[in-house]
C-alpha positions in Angstrom: 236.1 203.3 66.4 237.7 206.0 68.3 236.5 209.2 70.0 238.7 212.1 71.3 236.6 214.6 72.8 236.4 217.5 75.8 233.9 220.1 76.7 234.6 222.1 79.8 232.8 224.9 80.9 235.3 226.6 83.7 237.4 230.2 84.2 240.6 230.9 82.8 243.7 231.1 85.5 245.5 233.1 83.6 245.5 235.7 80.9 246.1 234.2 77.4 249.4 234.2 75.6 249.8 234.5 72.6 252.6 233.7 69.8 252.7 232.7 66.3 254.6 230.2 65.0 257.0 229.8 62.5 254.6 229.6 59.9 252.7 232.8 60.8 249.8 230.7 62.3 248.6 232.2 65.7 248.8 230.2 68.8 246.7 231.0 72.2 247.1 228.8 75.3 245.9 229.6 79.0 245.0 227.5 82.3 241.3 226.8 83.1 239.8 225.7 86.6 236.8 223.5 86.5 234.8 222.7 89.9 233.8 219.6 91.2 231.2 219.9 94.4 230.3 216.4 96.0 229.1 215.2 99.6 231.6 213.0 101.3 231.1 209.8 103.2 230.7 212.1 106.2 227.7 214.2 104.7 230.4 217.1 104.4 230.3 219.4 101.5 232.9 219.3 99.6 234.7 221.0 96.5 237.3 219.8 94.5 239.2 221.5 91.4 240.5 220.7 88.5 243.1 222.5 86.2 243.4 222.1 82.7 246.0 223.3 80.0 244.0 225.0 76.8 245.8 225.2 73.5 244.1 227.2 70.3 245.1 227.9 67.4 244.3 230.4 64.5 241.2 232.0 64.6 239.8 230.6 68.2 243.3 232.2 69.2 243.0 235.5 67.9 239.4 235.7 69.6 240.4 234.7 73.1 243.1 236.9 73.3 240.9 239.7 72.4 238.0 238.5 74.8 239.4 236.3 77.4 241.2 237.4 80.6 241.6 235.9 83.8 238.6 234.7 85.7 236.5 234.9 82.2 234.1 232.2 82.2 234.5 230.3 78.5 232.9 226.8 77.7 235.8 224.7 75.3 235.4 221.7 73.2 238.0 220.3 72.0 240.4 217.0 72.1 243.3 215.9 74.3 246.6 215.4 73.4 250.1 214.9 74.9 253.0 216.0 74.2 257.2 215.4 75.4 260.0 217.1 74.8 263.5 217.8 76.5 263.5 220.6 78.6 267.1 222.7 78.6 268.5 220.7 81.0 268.1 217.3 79.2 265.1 216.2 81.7 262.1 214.5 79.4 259.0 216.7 80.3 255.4 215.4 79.5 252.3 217.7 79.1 248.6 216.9 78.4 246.7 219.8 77.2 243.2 219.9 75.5 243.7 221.3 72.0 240.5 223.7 71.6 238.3 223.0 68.0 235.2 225.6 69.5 235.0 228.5 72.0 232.1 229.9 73.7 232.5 233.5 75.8 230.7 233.0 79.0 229.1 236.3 80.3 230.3 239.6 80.2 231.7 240.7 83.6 232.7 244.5 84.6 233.9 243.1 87.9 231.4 245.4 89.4 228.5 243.1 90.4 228.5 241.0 93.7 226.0 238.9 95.1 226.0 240.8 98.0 225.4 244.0 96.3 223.0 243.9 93.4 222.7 247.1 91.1 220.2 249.5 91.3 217.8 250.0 89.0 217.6 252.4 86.4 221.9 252.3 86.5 223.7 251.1 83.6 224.7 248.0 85.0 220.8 246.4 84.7 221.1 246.9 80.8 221.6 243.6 79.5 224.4 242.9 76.8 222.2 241.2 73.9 223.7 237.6 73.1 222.8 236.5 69.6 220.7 233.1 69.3 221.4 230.6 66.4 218.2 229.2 65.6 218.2 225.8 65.3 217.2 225.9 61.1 220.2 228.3 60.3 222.5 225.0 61.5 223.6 223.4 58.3 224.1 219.8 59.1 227.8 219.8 57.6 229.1 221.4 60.5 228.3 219.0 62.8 231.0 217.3 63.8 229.8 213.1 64.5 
């Protein structure tokens, strides 16, 4: 048996871009950071980055390039897969990106709020954005991928 699968939750690096191909399908790809934070053999804090190469594709593209930017915080499942071609000047070029199957928006940020300065009350940064809950018995067991 064989198993293919990526969840990362991270921000995006970069705004998403978006083309269609030739047969009118939409495709959406962006970079993602994911963090890493570890003590060495030292007892030094330490943080370490990763950067990943997101691919979607009809739907799931149309939606992160209407709700993504850069610095958006998005959890993605998906599977890898790598790809070669020639580049213009004849050199082979090799690229392993993770080919997105579910997206999930992180929060919604206005940029506004900082740790350091926390909004007042009674302003319209305290109202929360309501999040919709899928309850657990409106999950039909067909879409569970196993």
């Amino acid at each position: 048996m064989n198993f293919n699968k990526v969840i990362l939750i991270g921000r995006l690096t970069r705004d998403p871009e978006n083309r269609a191909l030739p047969s009118g399908q939409s495709l959406t790809s962006f970079g993602m950071a994911t963090d890493r934070f570890f003590t060495d053999k030292n007892g030094q804090k330490q943080q370490q980055v990763e950067f990943h190469n997101i691919v979607l594709f009809g739907k799931l593209a149309d939606i992160a390039v209407q709700y993504l930017n850069k610095g958006s915080l998005v959890l993605i499942e998906g599977r890898l897969q790598t790809r070669t071609w020639q580049d213009s000047s004849g050199n082979k070029r090799t690229r392993t990106e993770i080919v997105a199957e579910r997206l999930q928006l992180g929060p919604k940020s206005s940029g506004k709020i900082t740790p350091e300065a926390p909004p007042q009350e009674g302003t319209e940064e305290t109202k929360k954005e309501e999040i919709p809950i899928i309850e657990e018995d409106e999950i039909d067991i067909k879409d569970i991928p196993f």
